[in-house]
N, C-alpha and C positions, 0 to 999 in steps of 0.2 A: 217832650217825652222821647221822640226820637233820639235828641242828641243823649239824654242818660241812657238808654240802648247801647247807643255806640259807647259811651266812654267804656260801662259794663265789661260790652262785650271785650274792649281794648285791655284793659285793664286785669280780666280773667284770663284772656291768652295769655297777657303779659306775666302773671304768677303761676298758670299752668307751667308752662316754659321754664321759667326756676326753679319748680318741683320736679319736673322732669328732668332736667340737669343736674339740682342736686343728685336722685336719686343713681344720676350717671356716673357722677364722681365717688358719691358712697360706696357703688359697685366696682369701681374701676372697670366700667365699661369700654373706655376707651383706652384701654391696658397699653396695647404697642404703640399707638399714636404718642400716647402719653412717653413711652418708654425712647422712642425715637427724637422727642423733643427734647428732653434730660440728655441723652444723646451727646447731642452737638453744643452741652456745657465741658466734655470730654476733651481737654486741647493741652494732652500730655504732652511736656518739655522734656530735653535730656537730660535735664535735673533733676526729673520727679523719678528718677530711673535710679535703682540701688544699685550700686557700684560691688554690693556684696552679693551679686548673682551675675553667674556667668553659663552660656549655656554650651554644649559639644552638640555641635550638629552632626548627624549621620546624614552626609545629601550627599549628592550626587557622586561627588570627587570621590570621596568614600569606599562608597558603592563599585565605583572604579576601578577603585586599589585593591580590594580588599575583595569582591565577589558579590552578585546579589545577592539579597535582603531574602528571609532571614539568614545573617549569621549562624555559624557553628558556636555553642555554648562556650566552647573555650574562647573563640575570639571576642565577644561580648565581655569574657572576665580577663580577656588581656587588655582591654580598652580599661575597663574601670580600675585595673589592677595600675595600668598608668596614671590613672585621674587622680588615684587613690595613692600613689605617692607625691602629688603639690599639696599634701595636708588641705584637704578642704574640709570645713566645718562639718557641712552634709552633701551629700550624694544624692539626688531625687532622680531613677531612673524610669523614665518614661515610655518602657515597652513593656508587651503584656508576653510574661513567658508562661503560655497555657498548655502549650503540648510538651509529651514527653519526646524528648529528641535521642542523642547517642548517651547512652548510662554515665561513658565516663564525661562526658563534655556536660551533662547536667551538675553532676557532684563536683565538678570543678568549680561552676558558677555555682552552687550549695555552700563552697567552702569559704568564697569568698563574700560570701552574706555573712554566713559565721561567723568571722572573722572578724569583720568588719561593724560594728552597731554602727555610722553613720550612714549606713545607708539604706534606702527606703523604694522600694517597687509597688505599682499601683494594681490594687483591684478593683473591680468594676461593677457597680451596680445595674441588673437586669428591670425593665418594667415599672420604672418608679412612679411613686403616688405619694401625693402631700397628706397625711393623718394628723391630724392637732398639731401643725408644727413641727412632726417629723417628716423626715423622705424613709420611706417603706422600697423595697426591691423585692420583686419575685426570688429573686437567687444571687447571685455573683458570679462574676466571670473571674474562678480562682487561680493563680498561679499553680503550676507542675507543682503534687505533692512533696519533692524533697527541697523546691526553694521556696514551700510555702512558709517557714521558720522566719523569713526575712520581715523584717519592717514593711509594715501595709497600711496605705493610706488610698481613700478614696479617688476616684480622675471624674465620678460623675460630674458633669455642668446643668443649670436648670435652664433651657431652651426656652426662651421668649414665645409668644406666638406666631412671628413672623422667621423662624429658627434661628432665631440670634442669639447667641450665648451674651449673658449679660451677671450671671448670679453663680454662687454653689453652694450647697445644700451644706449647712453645719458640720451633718453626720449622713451616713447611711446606714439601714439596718433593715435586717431579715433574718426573722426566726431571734435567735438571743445571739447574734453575729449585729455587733454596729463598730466602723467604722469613722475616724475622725478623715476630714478632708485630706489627700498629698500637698496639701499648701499651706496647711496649718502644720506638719509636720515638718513640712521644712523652715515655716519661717520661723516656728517656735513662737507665735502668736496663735490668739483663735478669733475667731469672726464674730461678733456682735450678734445679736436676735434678731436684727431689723432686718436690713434689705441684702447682705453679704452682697453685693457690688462689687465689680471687678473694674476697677479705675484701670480702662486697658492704654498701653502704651504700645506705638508702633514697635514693629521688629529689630526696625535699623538701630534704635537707642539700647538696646542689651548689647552688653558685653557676649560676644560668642566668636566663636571658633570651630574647624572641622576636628570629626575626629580621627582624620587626615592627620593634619599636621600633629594633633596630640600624639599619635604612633610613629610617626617617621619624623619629624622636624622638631620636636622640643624635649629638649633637657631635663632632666628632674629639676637643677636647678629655672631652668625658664618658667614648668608646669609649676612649682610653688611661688614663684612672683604672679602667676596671672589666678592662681585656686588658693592659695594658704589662708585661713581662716574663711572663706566664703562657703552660698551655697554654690556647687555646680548640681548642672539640669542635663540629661543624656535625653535625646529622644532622634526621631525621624523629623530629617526635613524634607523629603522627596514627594514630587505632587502625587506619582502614580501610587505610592501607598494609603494615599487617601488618610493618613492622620492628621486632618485638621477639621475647624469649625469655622463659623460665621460668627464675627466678632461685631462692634458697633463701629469697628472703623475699618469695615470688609468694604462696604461702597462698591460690592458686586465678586470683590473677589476673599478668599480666606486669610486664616491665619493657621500656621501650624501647631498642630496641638501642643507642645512642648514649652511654646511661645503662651499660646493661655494660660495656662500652668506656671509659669514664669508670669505672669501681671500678675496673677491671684495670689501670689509670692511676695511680690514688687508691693499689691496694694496692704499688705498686711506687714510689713515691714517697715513699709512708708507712712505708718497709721493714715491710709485714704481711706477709711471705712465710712460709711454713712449712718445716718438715725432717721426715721420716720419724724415728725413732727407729732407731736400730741393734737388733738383732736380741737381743742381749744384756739389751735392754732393753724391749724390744718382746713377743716371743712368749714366750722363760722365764719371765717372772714371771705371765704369764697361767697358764700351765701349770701352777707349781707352787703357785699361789695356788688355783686347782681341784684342785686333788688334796689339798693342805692343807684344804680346805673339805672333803673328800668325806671325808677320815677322821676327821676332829671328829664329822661326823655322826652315822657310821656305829657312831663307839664311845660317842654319848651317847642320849638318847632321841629317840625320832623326830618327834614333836609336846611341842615344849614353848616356852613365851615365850620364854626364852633364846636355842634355837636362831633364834626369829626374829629376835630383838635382835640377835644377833651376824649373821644375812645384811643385815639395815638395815643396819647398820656396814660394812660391805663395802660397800655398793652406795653411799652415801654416801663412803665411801672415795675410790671409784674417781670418782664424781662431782668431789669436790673434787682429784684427782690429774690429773682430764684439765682442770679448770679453772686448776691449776697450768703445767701442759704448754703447756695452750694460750695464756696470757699471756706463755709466755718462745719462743713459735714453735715448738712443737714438737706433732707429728699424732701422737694418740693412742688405738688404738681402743676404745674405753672403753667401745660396746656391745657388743662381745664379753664383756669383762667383766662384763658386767650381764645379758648373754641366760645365758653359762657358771656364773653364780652362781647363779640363779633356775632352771636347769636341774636342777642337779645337788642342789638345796633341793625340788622337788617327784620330783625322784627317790626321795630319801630317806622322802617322804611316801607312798609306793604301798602301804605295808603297812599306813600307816593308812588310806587308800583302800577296801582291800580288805575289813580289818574293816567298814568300813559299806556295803559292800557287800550284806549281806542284810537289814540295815534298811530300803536305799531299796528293795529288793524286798517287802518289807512296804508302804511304802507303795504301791507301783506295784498292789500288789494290793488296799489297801482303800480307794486312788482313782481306779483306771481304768476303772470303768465309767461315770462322769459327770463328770468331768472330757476339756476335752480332749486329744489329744495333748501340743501346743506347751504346754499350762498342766501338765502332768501331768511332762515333762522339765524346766520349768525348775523346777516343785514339788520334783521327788527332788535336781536339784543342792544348791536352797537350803529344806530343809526347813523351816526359818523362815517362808516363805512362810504356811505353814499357818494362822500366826497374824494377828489379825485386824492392817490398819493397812493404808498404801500408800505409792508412792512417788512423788517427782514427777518426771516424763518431756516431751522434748519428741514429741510421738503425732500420728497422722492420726486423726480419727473421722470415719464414712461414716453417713448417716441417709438410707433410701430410706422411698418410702410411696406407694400406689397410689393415684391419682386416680380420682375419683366411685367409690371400692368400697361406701363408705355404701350408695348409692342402689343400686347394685349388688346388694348381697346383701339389699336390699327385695324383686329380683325374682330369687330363686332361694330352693330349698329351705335347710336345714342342712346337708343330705347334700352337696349341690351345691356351698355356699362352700367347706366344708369341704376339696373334693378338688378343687378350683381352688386354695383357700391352699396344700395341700398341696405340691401339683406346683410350684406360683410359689415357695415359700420353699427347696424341696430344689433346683430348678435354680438361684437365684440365690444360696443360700447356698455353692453347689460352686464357682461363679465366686468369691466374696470368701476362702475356704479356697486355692481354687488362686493366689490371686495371695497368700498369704502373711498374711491377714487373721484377725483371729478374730470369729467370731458374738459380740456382749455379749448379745444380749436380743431377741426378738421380741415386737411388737406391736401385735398383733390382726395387720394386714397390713403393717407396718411391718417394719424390719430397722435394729438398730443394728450396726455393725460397728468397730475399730477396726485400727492397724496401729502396730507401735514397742513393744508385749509381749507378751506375758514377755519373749520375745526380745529382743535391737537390731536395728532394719532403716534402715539409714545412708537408704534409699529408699521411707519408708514414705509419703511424700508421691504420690511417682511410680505406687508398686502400687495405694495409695488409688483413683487416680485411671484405673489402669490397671482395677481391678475396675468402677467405676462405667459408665464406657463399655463395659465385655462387657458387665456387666449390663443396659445400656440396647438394645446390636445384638440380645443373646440374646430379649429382651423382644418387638420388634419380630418377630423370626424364628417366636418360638412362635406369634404372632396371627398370621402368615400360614399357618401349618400347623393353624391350629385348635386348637394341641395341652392346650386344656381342654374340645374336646371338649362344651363348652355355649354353644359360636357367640357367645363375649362376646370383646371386645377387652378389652386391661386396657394403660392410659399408668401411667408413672412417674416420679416425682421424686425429685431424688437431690441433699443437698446434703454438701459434705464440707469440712472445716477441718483445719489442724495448729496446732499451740501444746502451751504447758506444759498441763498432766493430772494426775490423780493415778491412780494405777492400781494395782490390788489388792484383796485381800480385803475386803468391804465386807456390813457386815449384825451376826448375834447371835453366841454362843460357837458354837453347836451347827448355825446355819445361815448359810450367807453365799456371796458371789456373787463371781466374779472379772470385776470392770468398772472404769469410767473415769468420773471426776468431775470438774466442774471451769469455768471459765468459756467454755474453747475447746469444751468436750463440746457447752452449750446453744448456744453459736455456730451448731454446726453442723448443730445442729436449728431454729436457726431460718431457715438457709439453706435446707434440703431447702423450706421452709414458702414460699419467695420466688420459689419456679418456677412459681407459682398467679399472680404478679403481671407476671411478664416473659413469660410463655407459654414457660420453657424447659423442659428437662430435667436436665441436670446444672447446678449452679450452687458452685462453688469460691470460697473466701475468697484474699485478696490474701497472705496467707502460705503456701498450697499454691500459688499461683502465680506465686510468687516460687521455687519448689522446681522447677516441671515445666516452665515456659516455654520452655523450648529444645525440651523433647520434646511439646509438645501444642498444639495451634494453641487459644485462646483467646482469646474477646472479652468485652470491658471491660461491665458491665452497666451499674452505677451506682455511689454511693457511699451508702454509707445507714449510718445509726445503727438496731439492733434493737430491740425495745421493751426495756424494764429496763436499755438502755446510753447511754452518751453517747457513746463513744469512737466512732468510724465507720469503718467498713473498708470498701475498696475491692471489689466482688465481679466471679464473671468468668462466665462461660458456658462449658463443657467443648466444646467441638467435635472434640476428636477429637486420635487420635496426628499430630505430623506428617506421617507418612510415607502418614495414610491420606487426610487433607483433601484434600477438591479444591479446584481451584484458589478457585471459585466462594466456600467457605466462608470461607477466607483472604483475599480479596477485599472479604468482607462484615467480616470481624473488624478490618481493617484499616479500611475506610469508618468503620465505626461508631466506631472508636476518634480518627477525626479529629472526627466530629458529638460524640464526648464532649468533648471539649478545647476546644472552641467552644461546647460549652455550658457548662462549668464558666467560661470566661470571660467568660460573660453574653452571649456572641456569639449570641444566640439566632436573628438571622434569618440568620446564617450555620447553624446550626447546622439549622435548619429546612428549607435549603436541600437539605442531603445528605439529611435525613429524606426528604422527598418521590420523592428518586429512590431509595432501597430499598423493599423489597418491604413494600406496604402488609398483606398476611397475616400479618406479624410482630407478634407481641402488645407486644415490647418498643419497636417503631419507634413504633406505635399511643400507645403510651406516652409518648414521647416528642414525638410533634406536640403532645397535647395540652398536654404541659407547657410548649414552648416559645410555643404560644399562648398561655397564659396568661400566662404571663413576659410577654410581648410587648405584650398588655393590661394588664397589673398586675406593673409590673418587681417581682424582690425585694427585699428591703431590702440596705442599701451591703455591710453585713455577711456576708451570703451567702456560705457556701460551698459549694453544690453539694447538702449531704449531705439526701438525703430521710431524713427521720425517721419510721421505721414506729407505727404507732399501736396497733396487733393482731401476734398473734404468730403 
């Protein structure tokens, strides 16, 4: 009777779980996963790229030539008034002319809409909402009444949930005002009901050019060899105007809008459009390929190669089934399949789970008293661990160490150092724990720490650096409170690196240590050692501030090779979160960071120039007059680049 209990209950989780699933995939509950997985079927060539679109970039050079953004109306119609003689098919111009500017420079760019039927300006839909299949807008963001007469086509995009542009909306419409897309306009196709998909292709595969050279460098005859019978695209490429989006091949960074607008061009040209799959086709075979899976399981052993041979084979199945689909235009959600396979494959696993269940209670029990936590949980996951070897990881490691404590504990008892060390490594060891860190090792007054294991911390750069600075306020705070109690003040240096590591059990059979070895490890011990040279406190390598620079105001020190390196990195000075810097400190990171760049270019009595007017108390500025008197006296050799070469460690 027991064991029909158990099957029962096996058996009911087991069809719970594919109801639940199904109803996941019915819902498209897992909408962006799913959206991100589709994704990375996207591996546009410069073939899939239409030769009959070409775009004018307004960037930089431009900008240059010509004056900041916005242009005068007239210069806008002298730009397209040139585009507008290489006979291109259409014109899609990609700026929003909303305000009224100078009367005559309006009706100049009025006349040349007039004028002109190929060409087409975008309006913009306000506050959109999906109604039976329509996109609905509170209002529009209209062109200037006298160049409203011109060709209008939508720029709305439908934003993913994770803000990815991925889709556009058919139509848009508010009130009895609807709108067909700017990409259906210009390709003179229209997008399908399903999924309007934008098969986006990098930037570098369009045909483009500045709108530079189109007014100064090319010919009427050159402008109709590179525009005659095509579409051309006008828009902004400049980052500071913020006209772009997040594409699915942004991988952190954008795409400029004009360029969007151009693939949604590209995919309707190039008929890349997709179709949902009918339903027949779509959720039944999800469903009974899950429930096919769950009773294979369930009626053969629960851990064995086979059974994981045969989920590979599925999951590669479906792989190669959604790369079929999606060759012939058709939308397949193939992470469902892969999350519903892997789902219902570690369900089956619970009862072997369970069995080692009082193993890792064994071990929890004859390694919890010195081990830590974070080391002790990812121990009982991967008992492996135990065994001696490492891994290689990219880690933060942190190296603090107290100034003048030598001399220091010259003039105090044992007793004395001892309950000074005490108190300094238990307060500053709770800061590096609380921000997610582990202790590697204490020594003498030192602290090594690191961040990126056992665990993954996507942010170990950021906590690094987040403990470093409580460390250093908390420091400051105890010497005003006295709180060791033997009237000593105590400074600290702190320097901290990321890079590859090796990390892991390190040492004999019988005894061994859970730490981090490695080139980036000594890096950042010789960094904490270079706050003695610059008079700082915290001092971060060019790789944790390549991580945190948006969130911690940071100045540039120098550039230095360590002893026993050649290679030279960049180093920085921690000054603080953001949000906490004053203005004053931001001020000086910025100064100093112009006196660096004048000094790396040998600009030295430029560079000497800004020195003199910072704060001559600065150990690092100190540092720097001297050298560029030197320089000044005794230029460096042609070769020079910058990098001080330390001689001591």
């Amino acid at each position: 009777m027991k064991i029909n209990k158990q099957k029962m209950w096996k058996w009911g989780v087991g069809l719970f779980l594919i109801t639940l699933l199904s109803l996941f995939y019915l819902n498209d509950s897992w909408k962006v996963s799913n959206e991100k997985w589709w994704d990375k079927y996207f591996a546009c060539t410069p073939s899939e790229v239409s030769q009959d679109i070409v775009l004018v970039e307004i960037d930089d050079a431009s900008l240059a030539e010509f004056g900041i953004w916005p242009w005068p109306r007239t210069a806008t119609a002298a730009l397209l008034e040139k585009i507008q003689s290489g006979a291109p098919a259409k014109i899609g111009v990609d700026i929003n002319f909303v305000e009224k500017t100078n009367t005559e420079a309006d009706l100049t760019l009025q006349r040349f809409f007039n004028e002109n039927e190929n060409v087409y300006i975008p309006i913009e839909g306000e506050g959109l909402r999906l109604n039976d299949n329509q996109w609905l807008a509170q209002g529009f963001i209209r062109p200037y009444y006298l160049l409203g007469r011109a060709r209008q086509g939508h720029i709305n995009f439908i934003n993913s949930d994770d803000n990815v542009v991925r889709q556009v909306p058919l139509s848009v419409a508010s009130g009895t005002d609807q709108y067909q897309s700017f990409s259906e306009l210009l390709a003179g196709k229209t997008w399908n009901n399903s999924t309007n998909r934008i098969y986006f292709c990098p930037e570098k595969y369009f045909n483009h050019l500045s709108a530079l050279e189109v007014m100064n460098k090319l010919s009427v005859e050159e402008l109709q060899e590179k525009f005659a019978g095509k579409v051309v695209m006008v828009g902004l490429t400049v980052a500071d105007l913020h006209d772009y989006v997040y594409t699915p091949l942004s991988k952190g960074d954008y795409m400029y809008g004009v360029y969007s607008h151009a693939n949604a061009v590209n995919t309707l040209m190039s008929d890349k459009q997709f179709q949902d799959l009918p339903f027949y086709l779509d959720f039944l075979p999800f469903f009974f390929i899950l429930l096919g899976f769950l009773i294979y399981l369930l009626l053969t052993e629960y851990y064995t190669i086979t059974n994981a041979s045969v989920l590979g084979l599925l999951l590669l199945s479906t792989w190669w089934v959604n790369m079929l689909l999606f060759d012939s235009g058709w939308r397949f959600n193939g992470w469902y399949y892969l999350v519903g396979l892997i789902l219902i494959y570690l369900y089956v696993l619970v009862v072997h789970y369970i069995l080692l269940f009082f193993a890792k209670q064994d071990l929890r029990r004859t390694f919890g008293f010195y081990l830590s936590e974070a080391v002790l949980n990812q121990l009982i996951a991967n008992p492996d661990l135990v065994k001696l070897g490492g891994v290689r990881r990219h880690m933060t490691v942190l190296f603090s160490d107290l100034r003048g404590f030598t001399s220091l504990s010259e003039k105090l008892s044992p007793e004395q150092l001892v309950k000074i060390l005490n108190i300094y490594l238990t307060e500053m060891s709770d800061v590096v724990l609380n921000e997610n860190g582990v202790i590697d090792k204490y020594m003498g007054d030192a602290i090594m720490a690191f961040w990126g294991a056992p665990l993954d911390d996507k942010r170990h750069a950021f906590n690094a650096c987040l403990a470093a600075w409580k460390m250093k306020n908390l420091l400051v705070e105890m010497n005003k409170t006295n709180a060791w109690q033997e009237d000593v003040i105590l400074k600290l240096g702190i320097g901290v690196n990321s890079g590859e590591m090796i990390v892991g059990n390190m040492g004999g059979a019988k005894r061994f240590d859970y730490t981090v070895m490695g080139d980036s490890v000594n890096l950042g011990s010789r960094l904490e050692g270079l706050n003695k040279i610059y008079g700082s406190e915290i001092i971060i390598s060019e790789s944790v501030h390549a991580q945190v620079k948006n969130e911690f105001v940071c100045r540039v020190l120098d550039k230095v090779a360590v002893k026993g390196k050649t290679e030279p990195v960049t180093i920085y000075e921690l000054l603080g979160p953001v949000a906490e810097a004053t203005d004053k400190a931001k001020a000086f990171a910025t100064n100093f960071a112009a006196m660096f760049d004048k000094y790396l270019a040998k600009d030295f009595s430029g560079a000497l120039e800004l020195l003199e007017k910072m704060p001559a108390e600065d150990l690092s500025v100190q540092v720097y007059l001297d050298r560029c008197r030197e320089y000044l006296k005794n230029p460096p050799a042609e070769n020079w680049d910058g990098v001080y070469v330390l001689k001591t460690k």
